[in-house]
N, C-alpha and C positions, 0 to 999 in steps of 0.2 A: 665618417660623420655625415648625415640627413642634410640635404640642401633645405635652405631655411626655403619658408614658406614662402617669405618675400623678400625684394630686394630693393636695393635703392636705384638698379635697369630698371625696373618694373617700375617706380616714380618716373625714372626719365621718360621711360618708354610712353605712358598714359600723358603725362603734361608738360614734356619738354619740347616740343615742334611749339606752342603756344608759349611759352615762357621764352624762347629764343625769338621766336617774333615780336616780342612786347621790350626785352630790355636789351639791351650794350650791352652783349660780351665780348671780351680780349677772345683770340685767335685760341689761348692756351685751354681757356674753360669751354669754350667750343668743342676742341677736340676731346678733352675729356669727357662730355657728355656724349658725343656719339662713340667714343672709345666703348664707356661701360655699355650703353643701349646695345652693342651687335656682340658685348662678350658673350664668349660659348655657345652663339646664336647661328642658323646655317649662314647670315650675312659673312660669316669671317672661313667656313667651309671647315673641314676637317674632317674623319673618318668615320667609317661602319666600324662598330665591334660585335661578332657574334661567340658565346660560349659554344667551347667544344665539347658541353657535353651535355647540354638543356636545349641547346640553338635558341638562347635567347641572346636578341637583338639590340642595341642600343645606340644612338647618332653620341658623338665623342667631338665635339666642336673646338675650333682653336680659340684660344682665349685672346683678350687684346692687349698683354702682357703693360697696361697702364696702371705708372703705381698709383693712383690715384685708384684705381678700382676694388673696391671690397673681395674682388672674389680672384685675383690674381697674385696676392702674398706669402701664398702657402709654401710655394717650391721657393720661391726666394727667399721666405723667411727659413726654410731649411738651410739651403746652401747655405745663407750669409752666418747662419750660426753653426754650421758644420768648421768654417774658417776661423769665426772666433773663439770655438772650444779649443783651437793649439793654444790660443793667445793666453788664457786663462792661467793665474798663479795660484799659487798656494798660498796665502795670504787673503785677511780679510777684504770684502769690498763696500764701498758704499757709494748712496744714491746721494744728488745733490740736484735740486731743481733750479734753476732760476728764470723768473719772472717780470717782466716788464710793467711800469702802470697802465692803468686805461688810457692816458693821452697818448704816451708812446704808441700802444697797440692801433690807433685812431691813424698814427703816421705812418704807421705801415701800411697798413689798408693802400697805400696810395704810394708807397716806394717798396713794397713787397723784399724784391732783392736786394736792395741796398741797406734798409733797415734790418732786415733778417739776419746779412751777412755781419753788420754792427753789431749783435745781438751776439754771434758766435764766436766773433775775437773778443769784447767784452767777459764771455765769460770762459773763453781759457785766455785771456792774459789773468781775469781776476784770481782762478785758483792757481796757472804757473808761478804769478809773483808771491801768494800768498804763504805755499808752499816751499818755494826758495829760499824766505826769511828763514835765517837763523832761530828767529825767536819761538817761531811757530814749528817748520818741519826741518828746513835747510834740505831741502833734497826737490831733485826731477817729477814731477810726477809722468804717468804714464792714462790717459783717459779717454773714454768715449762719450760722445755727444751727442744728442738728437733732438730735434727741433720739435715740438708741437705747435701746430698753430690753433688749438679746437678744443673747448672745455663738453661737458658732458652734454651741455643741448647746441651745441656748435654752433655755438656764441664764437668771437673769435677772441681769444686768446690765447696770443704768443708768449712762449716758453721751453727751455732746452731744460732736460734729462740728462744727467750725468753717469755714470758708472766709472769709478774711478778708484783701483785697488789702494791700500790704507798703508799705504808707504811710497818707497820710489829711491831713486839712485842719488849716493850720496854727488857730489859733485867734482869728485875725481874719478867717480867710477867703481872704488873698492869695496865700498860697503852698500847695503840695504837698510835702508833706516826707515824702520815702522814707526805708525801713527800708535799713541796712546792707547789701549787697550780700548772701545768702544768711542773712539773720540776721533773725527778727522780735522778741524779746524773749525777755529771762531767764526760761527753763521755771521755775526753783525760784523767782523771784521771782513767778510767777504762782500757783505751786503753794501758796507760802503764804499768799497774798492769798486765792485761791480756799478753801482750808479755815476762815480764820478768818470772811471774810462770809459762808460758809455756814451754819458752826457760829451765825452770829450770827442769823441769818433762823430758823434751826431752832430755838431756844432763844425766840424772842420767838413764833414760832407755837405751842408748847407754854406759854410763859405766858399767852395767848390761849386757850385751851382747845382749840386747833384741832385737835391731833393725837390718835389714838385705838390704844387698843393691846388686842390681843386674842391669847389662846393663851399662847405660851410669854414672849409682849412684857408683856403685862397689868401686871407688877409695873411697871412704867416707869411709871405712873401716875402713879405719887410721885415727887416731885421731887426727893427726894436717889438715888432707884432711878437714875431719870431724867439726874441730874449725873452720877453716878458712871458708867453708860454712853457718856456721852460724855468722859469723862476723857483713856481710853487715845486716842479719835481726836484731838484734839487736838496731842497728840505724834510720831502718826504722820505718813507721808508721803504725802499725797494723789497722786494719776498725771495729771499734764498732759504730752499728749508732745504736741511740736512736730515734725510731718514733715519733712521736704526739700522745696522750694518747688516748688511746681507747674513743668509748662516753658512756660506760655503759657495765653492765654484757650480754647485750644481741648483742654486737660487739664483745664482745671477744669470743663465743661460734662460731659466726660467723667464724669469723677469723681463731678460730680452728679447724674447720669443713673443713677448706678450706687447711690448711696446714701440720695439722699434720700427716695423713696418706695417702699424699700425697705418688706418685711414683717417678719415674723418665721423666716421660711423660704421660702424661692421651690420653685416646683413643681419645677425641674429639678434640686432635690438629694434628692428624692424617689427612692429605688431600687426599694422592692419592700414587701407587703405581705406575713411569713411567718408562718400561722396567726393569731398575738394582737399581734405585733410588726410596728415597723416601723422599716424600713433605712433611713437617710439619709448624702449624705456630708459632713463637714465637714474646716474647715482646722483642724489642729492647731500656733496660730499658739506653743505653749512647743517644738515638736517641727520648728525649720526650714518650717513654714507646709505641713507635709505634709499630701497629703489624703488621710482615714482614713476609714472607716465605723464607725458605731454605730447599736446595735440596742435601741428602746425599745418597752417594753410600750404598746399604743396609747392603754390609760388614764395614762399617763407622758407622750405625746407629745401628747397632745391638753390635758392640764395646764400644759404649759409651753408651747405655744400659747399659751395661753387668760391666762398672765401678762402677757402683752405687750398686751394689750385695753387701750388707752387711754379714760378718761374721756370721756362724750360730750360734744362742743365743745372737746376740750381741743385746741390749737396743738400738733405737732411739730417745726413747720417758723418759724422767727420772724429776723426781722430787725431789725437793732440799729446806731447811729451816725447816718451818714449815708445809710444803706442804710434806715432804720425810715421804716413807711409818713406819717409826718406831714410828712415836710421832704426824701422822697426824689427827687423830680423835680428842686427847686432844686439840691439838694445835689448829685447825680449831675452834672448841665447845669455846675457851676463846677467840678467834679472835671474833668469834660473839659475846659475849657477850660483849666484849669490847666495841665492833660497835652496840649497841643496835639492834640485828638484831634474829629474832625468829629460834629456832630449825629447822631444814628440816623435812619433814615430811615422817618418815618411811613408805613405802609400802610395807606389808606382802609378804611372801613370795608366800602361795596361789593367792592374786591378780596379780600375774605376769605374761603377757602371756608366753608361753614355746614354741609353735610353732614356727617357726621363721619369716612367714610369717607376726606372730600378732607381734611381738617384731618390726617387721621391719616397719610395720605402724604405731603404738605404737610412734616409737621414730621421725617419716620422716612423718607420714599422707600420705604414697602412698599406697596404697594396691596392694597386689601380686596376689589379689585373683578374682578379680573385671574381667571379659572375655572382652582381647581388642578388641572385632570384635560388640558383641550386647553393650557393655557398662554395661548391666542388669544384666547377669547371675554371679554365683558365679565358679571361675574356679575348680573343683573336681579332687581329684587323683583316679583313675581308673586303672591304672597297673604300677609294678616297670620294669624299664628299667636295666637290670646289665651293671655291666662293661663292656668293651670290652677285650676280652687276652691281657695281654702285651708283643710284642715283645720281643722273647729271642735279650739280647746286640749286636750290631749289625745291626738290623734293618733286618735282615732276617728272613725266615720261614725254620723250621727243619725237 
């Protein structure tokens, strides 16, 4: 695949030394932003490759392996979905989003981890207990989760992703008990589950002292400010929407290939850099899911970037039921066999490639190694490129 023309380095690179002089950044969006600025760049060092059979040349720079960066997902989105094709049943799956209002998203801004992490037991207690009922499935489910914090012009909007096979274990273990033919559960039944255990996690982390408010939040302090803010949510209608069910295990790898290590904006909706602005396109999903272009000042665009910087250590990615790492090997081994479905087949540890180059063709079918200029040669490493010095703090020379 063609390196896009532009990138969102290339925004940092032209207005980020000025944008960090001018506002407060946290420690974490910091390092994100020179993270992306030196990826693939000789700043991080990395090797010569010459073809063995054209002798054409090429610098092969290390990347700064930051998941925040648009251009370092590919190899991890391999691997992580090389792991999750064992996991994969034979049975239908389906998507379930859910979505917080605007005031919530307003609180996060300002407790990142602690509202995010409310966000993700809220919505697997909402489909464990949902599912559990008798009335609805009575069985375990088994799922996966992933957080968005970023709508198409990265606005911030938080919200998790579900993937979550259309069945699950009965509750002694002996049977499999499927979802309704095209049906996984009552969206308003979920929707209200999901706002009241939320509201109820949020309310105990504020009697806890855990939550902090600043600027125009600040009166929330108090606790009647504080009640009374959450009033109207209560009433409202929170957004679970339930998709149309995958068509197969090989839609949902899809799907997850596409979504879960996702960024905040990938390099290829990147159009153009004019003057202080910059073009991006996005889907305009109230407008028939047209796609439109907008034009944002680059201290606007590099700000709502920079909202999407995740706490360091914090999980995007989490798994829940049968699928959670404590009980998932047994649990998954009686899932198939429930489901008449054969063992996965172990690959030693020897047959694995280890370069990263094979791993990465391995799992995608592109080769790293193949010379873009003759097509024929094989591309060779030929000499290490080091690092570059890092600037003493500052940006000066001493």
């Amino acid at each position: 695949m063609p390196r896009p023309r532009l990138e969102v380095a290339d925004v940092f690179r032209q207005f980020g030394a000025a944008y960090r002089e001018t506002h407060a950044l946290t420690g974490g969006q910091q390092r994100v932003m020179r993270a992306i600025e030196r990826c693939r760049t000789a700043a991080l060092g990395g090797h010569l490759e010459r073809c063995d059979r054209c002798g054409h040349e090429r610098p092969a720079y290390n990347s700064c392996a930051n998941r925040h960066c648009p251009k370092c997902q590919a190899l991890a989105r391999a691997q992580w979905l090389e792991a999750r094709r064992a996991e994969l049943l034979e049975t239908a799956y389906f998507h379930v989003v859910f979505t917080v209002p605007e005031a919530i998203a307003a609180l996060a801004l300002q407790n990142t981890a602690r509202v995010y992490a409310i966000l993700f037991h809220a919505t697997a207690e909402t489909l464990r207990t949902i599912a559990a009922d008798p009335n609805h499935l009575g069985a375990e489910l088994g799922f996966l989760a992933a957080l968005h914090t970023w709508g198409q012009t990265l606005l911030h909007h938080p919200h998790i992703h579900c993937v979550v096979p259309g069945g699950g274990l009965a509750p002694d273990g002996q049977r499999w008990i499927p979802c309704r033919p095209g049906f996984f559960l009552p969206v308003r039944v979920l929707s209200r589950l999901f706002r009241r255990r939320f509201l109820e996690r949020l309310e105990a982390a504020f009697a806890r002292g855990q939550l902090h408010f600043a600027g125009a939040l600040e009166p929330l302090q108090d606790p009647s400010a504080f009640a009374a803010y959450l009033a109207p949510l209560r009433q409202a209608e929170w957004v679970v929407y339930a998709k149309p069910p995958f068509g197969g295990p090989a839609q949902v790898l899809e799907y997850l290939g596409r979504y879960t290590h996702r960024v905040a904006i990938a390099n290829q909706r990147l159009l153009a850099i004019d003057g202080e602005q910059v073009r991006f396109r996005y889907k305009d999903y109230r407008d028939h899911d047209r796609q439109k272009t907008m034009a944002l000042d680059a201290d606007e665009f590099i700000r709502r970037f920079l909202l999407h910087v995740l706490p360091g250590g914090f999980h995007r990615i989490r798994h829940y039921g049968f699928l959670g790492n404590r009980f998932r090997v047994v649990k998954l081994a009686r899932c198939r066999e429930l489901l008449g479905m054969p063992a996965p087949l172990e690959v030693p540890p020897t047959a694995r490639p280890r370069d990263y180059r094979d791993v990465y063709e391995a799992l995608t079918g592109v080769s790293l190694r193949v010379c873009p200029v003759c097509q024929h040669g094989q591309m060779v490493r030929v000499a290490t490129l080091p690092r570059e010095p890092r600037a003493p703090p500052g940006g000066g020379s001493r």
